[in-house]
C-alpha positions in Angstrom: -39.3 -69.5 -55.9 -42.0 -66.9 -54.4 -41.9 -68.6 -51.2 -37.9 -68.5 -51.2 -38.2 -64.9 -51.9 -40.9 -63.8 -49.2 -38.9 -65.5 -46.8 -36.0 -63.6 -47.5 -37.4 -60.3 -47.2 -39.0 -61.2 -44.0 -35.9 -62.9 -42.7 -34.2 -59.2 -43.9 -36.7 -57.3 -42.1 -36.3 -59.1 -38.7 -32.5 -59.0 -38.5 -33.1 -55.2 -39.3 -35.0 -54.7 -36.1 -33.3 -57.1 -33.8 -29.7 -55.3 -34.9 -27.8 -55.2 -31.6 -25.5 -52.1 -33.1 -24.3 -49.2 -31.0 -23.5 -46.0 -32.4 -19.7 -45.0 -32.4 -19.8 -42.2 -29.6 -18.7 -39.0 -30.7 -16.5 -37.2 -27.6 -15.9 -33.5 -27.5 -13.2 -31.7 -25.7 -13.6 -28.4 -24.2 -10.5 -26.3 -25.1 -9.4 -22.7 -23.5 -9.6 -19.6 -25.9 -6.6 -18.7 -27.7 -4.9 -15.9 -25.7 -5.4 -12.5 -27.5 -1.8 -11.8 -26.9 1.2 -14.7 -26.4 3.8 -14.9 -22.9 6.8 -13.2 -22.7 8.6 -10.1 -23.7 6.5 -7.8 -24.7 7.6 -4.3 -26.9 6.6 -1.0 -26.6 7.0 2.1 -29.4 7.2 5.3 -27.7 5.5 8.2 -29.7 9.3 9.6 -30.0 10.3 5.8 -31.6 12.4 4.3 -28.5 11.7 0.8 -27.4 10.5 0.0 -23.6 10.2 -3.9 -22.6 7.5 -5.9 -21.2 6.5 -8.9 -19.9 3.2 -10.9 -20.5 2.0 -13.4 -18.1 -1.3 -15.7 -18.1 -3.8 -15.8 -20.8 -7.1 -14.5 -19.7 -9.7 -12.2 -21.1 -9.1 -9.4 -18.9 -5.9 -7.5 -18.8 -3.9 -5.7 -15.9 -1.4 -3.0 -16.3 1.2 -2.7 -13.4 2.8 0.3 -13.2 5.6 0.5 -10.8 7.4 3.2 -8.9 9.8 5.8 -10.5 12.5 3.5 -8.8 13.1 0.1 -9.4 12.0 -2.4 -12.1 9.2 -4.6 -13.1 10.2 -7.2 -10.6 8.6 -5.2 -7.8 4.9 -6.5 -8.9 6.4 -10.2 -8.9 4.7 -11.2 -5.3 1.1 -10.6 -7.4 2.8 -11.9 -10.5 3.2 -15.2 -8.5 -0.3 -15.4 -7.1 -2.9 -14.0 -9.7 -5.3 -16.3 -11.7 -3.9 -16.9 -15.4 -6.9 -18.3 -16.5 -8.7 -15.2 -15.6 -6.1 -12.2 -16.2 -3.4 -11.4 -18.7 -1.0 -9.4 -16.4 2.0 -6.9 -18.1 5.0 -5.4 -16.3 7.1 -3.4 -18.1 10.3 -1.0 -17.5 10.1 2.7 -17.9 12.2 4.5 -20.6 13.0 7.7 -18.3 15.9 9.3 -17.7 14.9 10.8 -14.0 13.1 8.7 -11.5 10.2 11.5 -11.8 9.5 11.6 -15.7 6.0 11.5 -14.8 5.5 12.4 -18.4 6.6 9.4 -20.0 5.1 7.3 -17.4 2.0 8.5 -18.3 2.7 8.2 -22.0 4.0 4.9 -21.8 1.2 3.7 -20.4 -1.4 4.8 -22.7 0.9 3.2 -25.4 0.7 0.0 -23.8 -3.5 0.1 -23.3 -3.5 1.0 -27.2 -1.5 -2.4 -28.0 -3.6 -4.4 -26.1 -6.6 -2.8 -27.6 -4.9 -3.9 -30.7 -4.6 -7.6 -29.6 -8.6 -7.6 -28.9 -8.7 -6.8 -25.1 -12.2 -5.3 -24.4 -11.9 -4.9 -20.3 -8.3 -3.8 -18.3 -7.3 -3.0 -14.9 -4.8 -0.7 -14.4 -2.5 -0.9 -10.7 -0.4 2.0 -10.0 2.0 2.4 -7.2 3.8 6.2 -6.5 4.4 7.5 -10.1 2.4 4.6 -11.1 -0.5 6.1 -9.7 -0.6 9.2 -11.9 -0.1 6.7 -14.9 -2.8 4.9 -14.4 -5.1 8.1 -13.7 -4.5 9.0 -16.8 -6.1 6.1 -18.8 -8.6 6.3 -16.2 -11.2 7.4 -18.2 -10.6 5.1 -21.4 -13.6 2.7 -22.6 -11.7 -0.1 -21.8 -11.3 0.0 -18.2 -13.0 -1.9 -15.7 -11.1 -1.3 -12.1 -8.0 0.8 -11.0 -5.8 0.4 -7.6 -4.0 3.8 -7.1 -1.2 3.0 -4.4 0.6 6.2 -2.5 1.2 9.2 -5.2 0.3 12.0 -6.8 -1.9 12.3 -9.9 -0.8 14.9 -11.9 -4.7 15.7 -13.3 -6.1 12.1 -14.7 -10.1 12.5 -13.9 -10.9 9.9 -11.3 -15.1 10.3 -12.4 -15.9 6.6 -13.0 -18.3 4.6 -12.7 -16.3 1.1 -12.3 -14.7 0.1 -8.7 -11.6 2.4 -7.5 -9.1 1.0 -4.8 -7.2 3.2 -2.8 -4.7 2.1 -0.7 -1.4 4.0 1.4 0.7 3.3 4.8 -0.6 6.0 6.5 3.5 7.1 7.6 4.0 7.5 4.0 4.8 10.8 2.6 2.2 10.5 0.3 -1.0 8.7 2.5 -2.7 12.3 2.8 -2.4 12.7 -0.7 -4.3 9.1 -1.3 -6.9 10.0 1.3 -7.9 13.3 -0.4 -7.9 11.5 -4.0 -10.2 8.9 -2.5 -13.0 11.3 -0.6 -13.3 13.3 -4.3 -13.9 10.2 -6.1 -17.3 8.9 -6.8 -18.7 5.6 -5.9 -17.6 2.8 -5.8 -14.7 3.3 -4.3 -12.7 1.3 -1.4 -9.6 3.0 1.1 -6.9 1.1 2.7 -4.4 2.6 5.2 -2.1 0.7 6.8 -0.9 2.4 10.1 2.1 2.5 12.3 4.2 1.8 9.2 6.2 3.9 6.0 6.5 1.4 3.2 6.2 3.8 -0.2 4.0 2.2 -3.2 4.7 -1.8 -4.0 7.6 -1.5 -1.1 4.2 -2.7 0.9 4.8 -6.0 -0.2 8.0 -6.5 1.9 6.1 -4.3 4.7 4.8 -6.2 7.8 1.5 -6.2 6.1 2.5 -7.7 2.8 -0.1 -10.7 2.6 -2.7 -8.0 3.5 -1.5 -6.1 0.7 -1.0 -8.8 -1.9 -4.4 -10.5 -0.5 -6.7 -6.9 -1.1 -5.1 -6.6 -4.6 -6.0 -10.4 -5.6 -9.4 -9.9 -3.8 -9.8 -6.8 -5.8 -9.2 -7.7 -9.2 -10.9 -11.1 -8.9 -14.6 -8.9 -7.6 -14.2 -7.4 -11.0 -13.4 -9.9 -13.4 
């Protein structure tokens, strides 16, 4: 009976060791972040309580703010729309609630509004590209925490400080009405800092797009937010 049992123990102890069993592998899959803030229409509150629309696109950690001209819509940003990285950049367009094409008042409220609400949604870092009244919009969140890069495109700025320390782009055809305006906004900004004028041409603010040098101009504002992000 002793033997029987010493011979099952060792008979135990060697199948033990010779045990031919692989491990069920264990696979983990790398998923993206959650965006901070979903695609789509987007609204805005104005401070006086009327609604203004956006439009979110991509889902990346860093947002950008187009600002278009007085005239026209949101669709004049769509050639960058089209081409900028989703993965990196959340990009929003909206439509400005003004009665004049010069309300350079509530362009400049309306943007600040829409920096605040993606503050809300979690975004730490934020580009803002302005184009003719759009310029002075974005000069005037210039200065916020938050922002990491600004492209200031043919137009005034009605007093936003310019004094960062993150990369400026400055950019103009130099027949535009407003190219000397751009130039002298560019030599009293501090470093770093980058000028673009196109010559021999007019096309005003984000009409550079459909200007003889539109994949220039689309291809510096890719290459510019992508240094930064």
């Amino acid at each position: 009976m002793k033997l029987r049992f010493y011979l099952t123990i060792v008979l135990a102890i060697i199948l033990t060791g010779c045990s031919t069993a692989t491990p069920t592998p264990i696979y983990v899959t790398a998923t993206s972040p959650a965006p901070l803030v979903k695609e789509g229409t987007i609204t805005f509150t104005r401070y006086d309580g009327e609604k203004y629309l956006g439009t979110v696109y991509g889902h990346g950690p860093t947002a950008i703010i187009m600002a278009n001209m007085g005239y026209g819509n949101a669709t004049q940003w769509k050639p960058f729309v089209d081409a900028f990285d989703r993965d990196k950049f959340t990009a929003i367009t909206f439509n400005y609630n003004q009665t004049t094409q010069a309300d350079y008042g509530s362009a400049e409220q309306e943007v600040q509004i829409i920096l605040e609400k993606l503050k809300g949604y979690g975004f730490k870092r934020v580009i803002c590209i302005g184009a003719s009244m759009g310029l002075s919009a974005c000069a005037s969140i210039a200065q916020a925490p938050e922002m990491v890069g600004i492209v200031l495109i043919s137009g005034p700025n009605n007093g936003g400080s310019l004094e960062t320390k993150y990369p400026k782009l400055f950019i103009s055809a130099k027949l535009d009405q407003w190219a000397a305006a751009t130039e002298t906004l560019y030599n009293h900004a501090p470093d770093p800092k980058a000028l673009i004028i196109y010559p021999n041409i007019a096309n005003h603010g984000a009409d550079l797009f459909f200007a003889s040098v539109g994949d220039q101009f689309l291809k510096s504002l890719l290459d510019f937010v992508n240094s930064i992000s």
